[in-house]
C-alpha positions as CSV (number, residue, x, y, z in Angstrom):
1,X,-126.5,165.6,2.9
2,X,-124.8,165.4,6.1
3,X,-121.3,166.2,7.1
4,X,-120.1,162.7,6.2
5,X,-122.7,162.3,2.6
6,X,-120.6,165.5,1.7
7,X,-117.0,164.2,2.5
8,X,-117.8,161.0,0.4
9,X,-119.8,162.9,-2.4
10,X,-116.1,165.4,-3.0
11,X,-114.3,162.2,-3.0
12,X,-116.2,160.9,-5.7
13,X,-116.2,163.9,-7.3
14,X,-112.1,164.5,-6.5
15,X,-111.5,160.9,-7.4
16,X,-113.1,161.5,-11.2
17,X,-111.8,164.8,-11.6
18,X,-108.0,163.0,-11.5
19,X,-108.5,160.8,-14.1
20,X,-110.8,162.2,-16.1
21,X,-112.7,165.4,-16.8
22,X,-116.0,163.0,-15.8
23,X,-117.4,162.1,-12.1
24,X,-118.0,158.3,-13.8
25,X,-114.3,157.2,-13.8
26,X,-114.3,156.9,-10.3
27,X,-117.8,154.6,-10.7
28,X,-117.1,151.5,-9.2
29,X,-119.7,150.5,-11.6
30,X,-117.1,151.1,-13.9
31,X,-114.9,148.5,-12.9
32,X,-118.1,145.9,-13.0
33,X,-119.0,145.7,-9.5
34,X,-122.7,145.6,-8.8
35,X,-124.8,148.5,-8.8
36,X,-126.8,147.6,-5.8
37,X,-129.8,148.8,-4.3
38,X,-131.5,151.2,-5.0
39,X,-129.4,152.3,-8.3
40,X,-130.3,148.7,-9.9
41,X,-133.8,149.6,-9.8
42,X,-132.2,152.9,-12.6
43,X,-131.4,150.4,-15.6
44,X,-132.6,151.5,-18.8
45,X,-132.8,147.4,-19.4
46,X,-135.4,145.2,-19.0
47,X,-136.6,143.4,-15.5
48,X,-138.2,140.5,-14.9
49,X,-140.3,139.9,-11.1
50,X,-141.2,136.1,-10.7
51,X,-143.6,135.4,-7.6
52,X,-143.7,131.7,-5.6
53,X,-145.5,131.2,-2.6
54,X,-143.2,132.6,0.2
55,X,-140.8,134.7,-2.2
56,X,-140.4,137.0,-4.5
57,X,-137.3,137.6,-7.5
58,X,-136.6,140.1,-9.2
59,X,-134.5,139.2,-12.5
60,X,-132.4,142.1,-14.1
61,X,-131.1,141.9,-18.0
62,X,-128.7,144.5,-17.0
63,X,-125.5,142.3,-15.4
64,X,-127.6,139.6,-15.3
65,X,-128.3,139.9,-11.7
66,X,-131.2,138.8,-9.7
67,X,-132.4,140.0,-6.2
68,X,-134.7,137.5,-3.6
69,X,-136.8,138.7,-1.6
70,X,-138.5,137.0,1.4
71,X,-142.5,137.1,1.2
72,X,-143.1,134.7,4.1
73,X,-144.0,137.4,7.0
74,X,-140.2,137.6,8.4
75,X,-139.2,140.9,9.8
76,X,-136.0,142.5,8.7
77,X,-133.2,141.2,10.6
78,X,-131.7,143.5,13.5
79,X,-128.0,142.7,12.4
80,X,-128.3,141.6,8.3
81,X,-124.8,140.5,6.8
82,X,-123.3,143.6,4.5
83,X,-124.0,143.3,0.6
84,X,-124.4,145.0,-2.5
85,X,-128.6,144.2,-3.1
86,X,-129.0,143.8,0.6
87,X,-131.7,141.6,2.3
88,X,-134.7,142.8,1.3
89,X,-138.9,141.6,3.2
90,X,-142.0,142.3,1.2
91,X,-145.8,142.7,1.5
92,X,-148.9,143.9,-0.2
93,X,-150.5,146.4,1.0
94,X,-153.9,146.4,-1.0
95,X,-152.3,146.2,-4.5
96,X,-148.8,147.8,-4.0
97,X,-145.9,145.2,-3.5
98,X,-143.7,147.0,-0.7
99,X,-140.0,146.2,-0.3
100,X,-137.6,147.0,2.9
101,X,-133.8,146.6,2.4
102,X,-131.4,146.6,5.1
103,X,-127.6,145.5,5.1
104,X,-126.6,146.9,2.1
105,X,-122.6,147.8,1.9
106,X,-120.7,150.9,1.4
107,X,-119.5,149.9,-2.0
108,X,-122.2,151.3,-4.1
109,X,-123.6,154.6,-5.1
110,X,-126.9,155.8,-5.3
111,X,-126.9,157.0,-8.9
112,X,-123.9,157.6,-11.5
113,X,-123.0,161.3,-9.9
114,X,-121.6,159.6,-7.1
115,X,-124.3,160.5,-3.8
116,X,-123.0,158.2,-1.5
117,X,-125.3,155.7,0.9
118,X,-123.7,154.4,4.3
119,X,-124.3,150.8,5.7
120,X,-127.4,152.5,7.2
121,X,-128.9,152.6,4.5
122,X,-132.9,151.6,4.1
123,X,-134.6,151.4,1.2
124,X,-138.6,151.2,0.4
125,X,-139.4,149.9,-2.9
126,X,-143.2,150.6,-4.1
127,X,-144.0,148.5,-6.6
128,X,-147.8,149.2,-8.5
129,X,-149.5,148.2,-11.9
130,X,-150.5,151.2,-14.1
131,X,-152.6,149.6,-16.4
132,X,-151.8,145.9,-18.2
133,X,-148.5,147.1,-19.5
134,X,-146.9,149.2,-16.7
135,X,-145.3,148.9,-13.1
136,X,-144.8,152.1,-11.2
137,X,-141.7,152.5,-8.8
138,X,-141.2,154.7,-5.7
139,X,-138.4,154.5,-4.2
140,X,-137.8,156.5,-0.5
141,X,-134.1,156.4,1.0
142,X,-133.4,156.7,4.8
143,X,-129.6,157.3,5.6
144,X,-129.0,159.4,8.9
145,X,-125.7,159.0,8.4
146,X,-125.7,160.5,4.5
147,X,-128.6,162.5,4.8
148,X,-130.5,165.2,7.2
149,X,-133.9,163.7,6.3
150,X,-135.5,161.0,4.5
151,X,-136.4,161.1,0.8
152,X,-138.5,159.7,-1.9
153,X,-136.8,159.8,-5.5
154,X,-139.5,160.9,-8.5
155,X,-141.2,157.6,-9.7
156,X,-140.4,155.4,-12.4
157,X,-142.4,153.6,-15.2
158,X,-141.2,150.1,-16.2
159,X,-143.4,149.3,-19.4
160,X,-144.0,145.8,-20.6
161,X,-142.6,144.1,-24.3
162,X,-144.9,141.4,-24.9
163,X,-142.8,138.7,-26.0
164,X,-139.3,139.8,-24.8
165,X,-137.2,137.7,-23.0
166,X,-134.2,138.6,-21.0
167,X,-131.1,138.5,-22.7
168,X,-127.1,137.7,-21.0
169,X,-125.8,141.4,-20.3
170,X,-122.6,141.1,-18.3
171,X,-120.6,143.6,-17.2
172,X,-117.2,144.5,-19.0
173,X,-115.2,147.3,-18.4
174,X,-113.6,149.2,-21.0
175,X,-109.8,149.3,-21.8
176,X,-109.5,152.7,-20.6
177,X,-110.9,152.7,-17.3
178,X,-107.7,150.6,-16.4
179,X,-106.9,148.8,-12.8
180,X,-108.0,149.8,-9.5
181,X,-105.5,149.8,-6.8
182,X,-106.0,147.9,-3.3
183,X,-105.2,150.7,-0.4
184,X,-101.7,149.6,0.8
185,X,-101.0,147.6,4.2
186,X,-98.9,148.9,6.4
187,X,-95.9,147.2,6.9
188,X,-95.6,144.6,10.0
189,X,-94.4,146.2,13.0
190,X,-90.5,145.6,13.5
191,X,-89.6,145.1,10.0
C-alpha cells in the first residue's frame, strides 16, 4: 500500500475498533450501501451474466444489483462520472470475456477487512468457462494512489445450479449496527 492506502486502511481499522472489537462495524456495507466493484464480484450468492448484441449484464442475487456493461467497441471514457460499479467496456479475447472499470467512487472497499481503493481505481475482470458448469474469475487492481504496484487477486470459480433462479436479496442492516453520522458543516461565516 502507499502512504495514503495505509492512512485509510488504520481508519478503517480505528473506526471498527471503537465500536466494536471487529474491523466490519465500520463496513459501509454494513449500513447497506453497495459493495461495488471489485468486492461484488466476492458474493457467496449466485450471479446471473445476460449477453445482447452490443451489451453485456451482469445480474447479482446478492442486493439484487445488476451491473451493464458496454460491448459495442467504446473505449473507456477519459473523465467517467463517480459510482459504486463504475463504468465498465468489454471484449473477447479468444474465449475470455475481459472487463475494464473506471469511475468507480471512494465509498467502497475492496474486501470486508477494509483495504481501501481511491477514485483511481481500475479494475480487469477475466471472465473464462471451465468446463459446462464453471466460470473462472481474475480479477487485477491498479490504484497508484492505494498501492505501489498493480495486482491480480487469486481466481475464483462461480459453479453453475441447473435450474436456480435468482432470488430478491436486499440489503438490511441489523439493529445493532445503529446510524451513521453525516460529518458536520461548519457554521456560516459571521454567525
Amino acid at each position: 500500500m502507499t502512504a495514503w492506502g495505509k492512512a485509510q486502511f488504520r481508519a478503517a481499522k480505528s473506526a471498527g475498533q471503537s465500536k466494536q472489537a471487529d474491523t466490519a462495524a465500520s463496513d459501509p456495507h454494513k449500513y447497506c450501501d453497495p459493495t461495488g466493484v471489485p468486492r461484488v464480484d466476492s458474493t457467496q450468492k449466485p450471479i446471473e451474466i445476460v449477453e445482447s448484441s452490443d451489451e453485456m449484464y451482469i445480474f447479482y442475487e446478492e442486493d439484487h444489483g445488476w451491473r451493464q456493461i458496454y460491448m459495442d467497441g467504446r473505449a473507456l471514457p477519459k473523465e467517467p462520472d463517480s459510482s459504486y460499479l463504475g463504468y465498465s467496456v468489454g471484449k473477447w479475447e479468444g474465449d475470455t470475456l475481459v472487463v475494464d472499470t473506471v469511475g468507480l467512487n471512494e465509498m467502497t472497499w475492496l474486501d470486508g477487512a477494509g483495504h481501501p481503493h481511491s477514485d483511481a481505481l481500475r479494475v480487469e475482470e477475466r471472465f473464462r468457462r471451465e468446463g459446462p458448469d464453471a466460470l473462472r474469475l481474475s480479477i487485477t487492481i491498479t490504484d497508484p494512489k492505494a498501492y505501489a504496484k498493480t495486482w491480480t487477486a487469486a481466481p475464483r470459480i462461480f459453479e453453475r445450479k441447473a435450474g436456480y433462479e435468482l432470488t430478491e436479496d436486499y440489503c438490511v442492516p441489523p439493529e445493532n449496527v445503529g446510524t451513521r453520522r453525516a460529518p458536520s458543516s461548519p457554521a456560516p461565516a459571521g454567525k
